[in-house]
FIKE-858206 format. One record per residue: x, y, z of N, C-alpha, C in turn. Coordinates in steps of 0.2 Angstrom, whole numbers, plus 5000, padded with zeros to 4 digits. Example, Ala and Ser with C-alpha at 12.3 -4.5 7.8 and 13.67 -1.06 7.14 Angstrom:
% residues 2
506649725039506249785039506649845039
506449895035506849955036506450005039
END
This chain:
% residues 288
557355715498556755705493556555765490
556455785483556255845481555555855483
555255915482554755915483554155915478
553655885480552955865476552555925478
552155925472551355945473550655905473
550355905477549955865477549255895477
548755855473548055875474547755835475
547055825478546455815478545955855478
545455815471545155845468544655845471
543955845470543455845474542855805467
542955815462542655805458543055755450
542655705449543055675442543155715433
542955775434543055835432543755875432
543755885441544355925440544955865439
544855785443545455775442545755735434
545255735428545355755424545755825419
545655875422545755935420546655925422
546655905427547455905430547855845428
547555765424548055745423548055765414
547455805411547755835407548255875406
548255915413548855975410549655945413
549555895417550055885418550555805415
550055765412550255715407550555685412
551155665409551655615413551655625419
551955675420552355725426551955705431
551255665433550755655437550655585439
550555575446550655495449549855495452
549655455450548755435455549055395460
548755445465548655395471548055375473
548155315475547355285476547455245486
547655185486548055165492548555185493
548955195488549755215491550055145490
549955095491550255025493550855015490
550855035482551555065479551755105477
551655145476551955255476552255265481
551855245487552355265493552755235498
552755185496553455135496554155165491
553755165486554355185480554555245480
554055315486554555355487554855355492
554555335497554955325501555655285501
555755235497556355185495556755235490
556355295485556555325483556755305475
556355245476556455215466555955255462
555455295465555155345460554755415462
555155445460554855515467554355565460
553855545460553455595454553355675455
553155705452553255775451552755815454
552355785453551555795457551155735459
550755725463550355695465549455675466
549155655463548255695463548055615466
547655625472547655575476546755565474
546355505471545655485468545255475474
545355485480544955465486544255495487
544155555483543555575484543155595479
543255545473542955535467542555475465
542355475471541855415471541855335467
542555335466542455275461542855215468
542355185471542555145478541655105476
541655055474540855035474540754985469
540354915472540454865467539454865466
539354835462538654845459538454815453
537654795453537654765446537054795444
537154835438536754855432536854835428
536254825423536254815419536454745415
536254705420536854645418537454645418
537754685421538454675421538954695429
539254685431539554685439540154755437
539954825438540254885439540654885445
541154905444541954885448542254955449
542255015454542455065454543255055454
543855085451544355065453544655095456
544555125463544655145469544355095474
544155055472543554975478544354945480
544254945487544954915491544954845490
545454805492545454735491545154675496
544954725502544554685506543854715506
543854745502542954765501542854725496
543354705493543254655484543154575487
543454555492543754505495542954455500
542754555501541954495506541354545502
541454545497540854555493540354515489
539854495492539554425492539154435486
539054505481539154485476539554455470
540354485472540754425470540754365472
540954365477541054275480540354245476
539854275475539254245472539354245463
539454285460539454315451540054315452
540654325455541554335451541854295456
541754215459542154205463542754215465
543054195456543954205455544354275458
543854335457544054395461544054395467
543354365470543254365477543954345481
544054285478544754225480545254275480
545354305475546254335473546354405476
545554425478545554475481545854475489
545654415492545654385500546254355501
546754355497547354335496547854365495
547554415494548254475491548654505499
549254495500549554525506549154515511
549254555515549354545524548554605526
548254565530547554625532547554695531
548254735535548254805534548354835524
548654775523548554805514547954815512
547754755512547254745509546654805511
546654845515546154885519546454955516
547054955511547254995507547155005503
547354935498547754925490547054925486
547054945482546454945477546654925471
545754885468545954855462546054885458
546254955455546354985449547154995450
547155005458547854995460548254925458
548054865457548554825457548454825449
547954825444547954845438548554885435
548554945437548955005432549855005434
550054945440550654925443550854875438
550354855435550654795428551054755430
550954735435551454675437551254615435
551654565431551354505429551054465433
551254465441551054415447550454455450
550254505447549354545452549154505452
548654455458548254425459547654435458
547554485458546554505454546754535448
547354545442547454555438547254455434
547454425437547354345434546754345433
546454345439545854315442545454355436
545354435437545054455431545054455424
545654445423545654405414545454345414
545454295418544954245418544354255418
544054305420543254325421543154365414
543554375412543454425406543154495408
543754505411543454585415543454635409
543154695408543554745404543454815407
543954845405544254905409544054965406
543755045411543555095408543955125409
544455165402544955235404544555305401
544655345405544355415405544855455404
544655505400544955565402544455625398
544655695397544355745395544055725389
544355715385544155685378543355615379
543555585385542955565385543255475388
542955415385542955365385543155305382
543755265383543755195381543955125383
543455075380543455025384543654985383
544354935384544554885379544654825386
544554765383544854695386545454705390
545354685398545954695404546454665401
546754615396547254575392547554645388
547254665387547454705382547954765382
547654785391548154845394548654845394
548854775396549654805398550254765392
550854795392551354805387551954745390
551854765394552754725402552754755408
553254725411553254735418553054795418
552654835422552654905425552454965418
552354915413552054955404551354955403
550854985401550354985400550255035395
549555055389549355075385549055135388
548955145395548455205396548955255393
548655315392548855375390549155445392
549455495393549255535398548555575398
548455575404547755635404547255565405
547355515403546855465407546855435414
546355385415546255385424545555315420
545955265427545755195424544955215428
544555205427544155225432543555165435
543455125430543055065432543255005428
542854925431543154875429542354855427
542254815423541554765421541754685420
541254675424541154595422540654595423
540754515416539954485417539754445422
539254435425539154385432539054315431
539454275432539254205431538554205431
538354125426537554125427537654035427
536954015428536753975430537353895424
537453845427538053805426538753855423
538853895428539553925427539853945433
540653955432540953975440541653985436
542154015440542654025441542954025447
543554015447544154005452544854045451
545054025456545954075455546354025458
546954005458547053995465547954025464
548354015467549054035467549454005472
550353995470550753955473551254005476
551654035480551954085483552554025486
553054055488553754035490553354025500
552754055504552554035508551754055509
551454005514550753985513550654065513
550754115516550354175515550854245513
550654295513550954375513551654365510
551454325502552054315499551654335489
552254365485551854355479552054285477
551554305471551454225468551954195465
552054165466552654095459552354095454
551754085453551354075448550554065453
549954115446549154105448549154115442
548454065443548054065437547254045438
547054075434545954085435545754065428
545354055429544654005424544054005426
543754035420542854045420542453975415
542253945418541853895412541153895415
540853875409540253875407539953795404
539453785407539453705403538653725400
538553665398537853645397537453595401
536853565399536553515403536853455403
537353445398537553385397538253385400
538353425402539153445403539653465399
539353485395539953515388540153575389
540953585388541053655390540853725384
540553765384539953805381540553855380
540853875386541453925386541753925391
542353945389542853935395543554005394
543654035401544154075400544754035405
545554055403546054035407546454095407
546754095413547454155414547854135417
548554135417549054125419549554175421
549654185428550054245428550654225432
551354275430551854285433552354195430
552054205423552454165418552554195412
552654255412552854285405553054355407
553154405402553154475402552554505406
551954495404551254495406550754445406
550254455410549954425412549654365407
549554295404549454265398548754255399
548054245395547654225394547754155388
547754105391547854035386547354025380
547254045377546754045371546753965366
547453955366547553875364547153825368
547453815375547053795379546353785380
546053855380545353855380544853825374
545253835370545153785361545053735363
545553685367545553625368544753595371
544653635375544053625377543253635377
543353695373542853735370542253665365
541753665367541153615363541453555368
541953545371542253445372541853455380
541553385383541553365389542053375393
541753405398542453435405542553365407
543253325405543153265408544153275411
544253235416544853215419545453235412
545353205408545753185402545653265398
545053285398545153365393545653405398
545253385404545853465406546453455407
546553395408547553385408547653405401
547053385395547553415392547653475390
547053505392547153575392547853615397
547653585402548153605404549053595401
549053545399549853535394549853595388
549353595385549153665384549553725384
549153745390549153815391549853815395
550553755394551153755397551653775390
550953765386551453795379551553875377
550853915380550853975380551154045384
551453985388551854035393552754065390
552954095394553554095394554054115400
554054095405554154095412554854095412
555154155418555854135418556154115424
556954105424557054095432557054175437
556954185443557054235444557154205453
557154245457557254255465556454215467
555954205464555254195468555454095466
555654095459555454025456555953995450
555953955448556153945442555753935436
556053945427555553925422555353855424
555653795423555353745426554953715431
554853755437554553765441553853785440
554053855438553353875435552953825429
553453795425552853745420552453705423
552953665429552553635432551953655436
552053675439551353735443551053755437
551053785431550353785426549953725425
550353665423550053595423549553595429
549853585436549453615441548853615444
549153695443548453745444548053755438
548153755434547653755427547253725427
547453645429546853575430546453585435
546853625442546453625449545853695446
546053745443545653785442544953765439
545153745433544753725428544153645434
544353635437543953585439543653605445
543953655448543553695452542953735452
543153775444542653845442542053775440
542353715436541753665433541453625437
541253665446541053615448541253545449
541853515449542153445449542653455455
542753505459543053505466543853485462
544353495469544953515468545353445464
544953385466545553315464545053305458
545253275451544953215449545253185443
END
C-alpha cells in the first residue's frame, strides 16, 4: 500500500484550510466503517487522510425549533437518542438497525450520507423526515435538501474543499410521526433489499395535512415518492388511500436485479413497506 498522509486537525478551521488545499486528493475520516475497509481491501487508497474526531460535530440538540445533527453523531448515539425516538423516530429506528453493535459504535451519520449508497438506512429514514444538510467550507455555507445531494451509487454534489458538517430536521409535532422500516435477505446485520420512511401529519379530523415518503435501494438513488405523496396530500388516511399510494410510489421507483434481490421483488416490498410505513408514522399500527 502506498503511503498516506494523514491529519488531524484540532479545529474546524484548520480542517477546512487542508481540504482546501488538497481538493480531491483528501478522504475524511469519521468511523472509518468504509475508508478503511476499502483501504485495506485496497479498492481506494487516498492520498491523504484528515480524520473530523475532534471537531466537535458528535451532538444532537434542538434549537430553535429545529433538531441539529452534528455529522460526526455515531449511529448508536442516534439510535438511543430519546430525543429522536421522541421528534425523528424514523431515524432513531434506521439508526438502531444499521449493522452489528461494534459498527454502529463507529459509523456515523455523515458517514453513511457522503457513502451515497442507495440502501443507507438513515439516508431513507432522513429524506422521509425531510432532513436538510449543511456543507462547509472556507468560502463559507450551503444548505440544500438530503434528496438533493447525491448524483448515483457513491456520487454526490459536494465539492472539493467542502465537509458535510450538520443535518437539520424539523421535529414532529403534535398528530405527526414517522417510521422506517427495511427488508434485508436476513433478520439482522445484513443491508437492505429495500427501506423505506414516511412522515405524516394529519389534522383533527384525520386528514393527511402533509406527508413525506422515501424509498431506498430501488433506483440509482435514494427516491423520495412525491406522486405518492400527492395521492394523499388533503385525502383521509384511510386503508384504501395508502394502498393506493403505495401502488404509487411502485411507479416511481426503478429497481434492478442484483445479488441482494430482484426488480420485482423489490416492487413488491414498496407496496409493502410504503403502506406499513405510512400507517405506522399515522398512528394506525402495523396491519389495517
Amino acid at each position: 500500500m502506498k503511503d498516506v498522509q494523514y491529519f488531524a486537525p484540532d479545529t474546524l478551521r484548520q480542517a477546512l484550510q487542508l481540504l482546501g488545499k488538497h481538493g480531491a486528493r483528501i478522504s475524511v475520516l469519521a468511523g472509518g466503517t468504509d475508508l478503511v475497509r476499502d483501504m485495506n481491501l485496497e479498492f481506494k487508497v487516498p492520498d491523504n487522510i484528515l480524520w473530523i474526531g475532534k471537531l466537535g460535530l458528535e451532538y444532537i440538540k434542538l434549537q430553535d425549533g429545529v433538531i441539529h445533527i452534528g455529522a460526526a453523531t455515531r449511529m448508536q448515539t442516534a439510535g438511543a437518542s430519546k430525543l429522536l425516538q421522541d421528534k425523528a423516530a424514523a431515524l432513531a429506528q434506521a439508526a438502531g438497525k444499521l449493522a452489528a453493535p461494534p459498527v454502529r459504535s463507529l459509523a456515523t451519520l455523515g458517514g453513511n450520507i457522503c457513502t451515497a449508497s442507495p440502501a443507507g438506512d438513515t439516508v431513507c429514514a432522513m429524506i422521509g423526515l425531510g432532513a436538510d444538510i449543511v456543507l462547509t467550507s472556507s468560502q463559507g455555507k450551503r444548505i440544500l435538501p438530503l434528496e438533493k445531494f447525491f448524483r448515483g451509487p457513491g456520487k454526490t454534489v459536494i465539492k472539493p474543499g467542502e465537509l458535510l458538517t450538520e443535518i437539520r430536521i424539523r421535529p414532529t409535532g403534535k398528530n405527526e410521526g414517522s417510521a422506517y422500516r427495511k427488508v434485508g435477505r436476513r433478520q439482522a446485520l445484513t443491508l437492505a433489499v429495500l427501506n423505506t420512511a414516511a412522515r405524516v401529519q394529519l389534522d383533527a379530523k384525520g386528514n393527511c395535512v402533509d406527508v413525506r415518503i422515501a424509498v431506498g435501494s430501488a433506483a440509482p438513488t435514494p427516491v423520495r415518492a412525491v406522486k405518492a405523496e400527492a395521492v394523499l396530500r388533503g385525502k383521509k388516511l384511510t386503508p384504501e388511500a395508502i394502498a393506493k399510494a403505495a401502488e404509487t410510489a411502485v411507479t416511481e421507483i426503478k429497481p434492478i436485479d442484483d445479488v441482494h434481490g430482484t426488480a420485482w421483488y423489490r416492487r413488491q416490498l414498496t407496496r409493502v413497506l410504503v403502506a406499513r410505513v405510512l400507517r405506522s408514522a399515522g398512528g394506525l399500527g402495523e396491519e389495517g
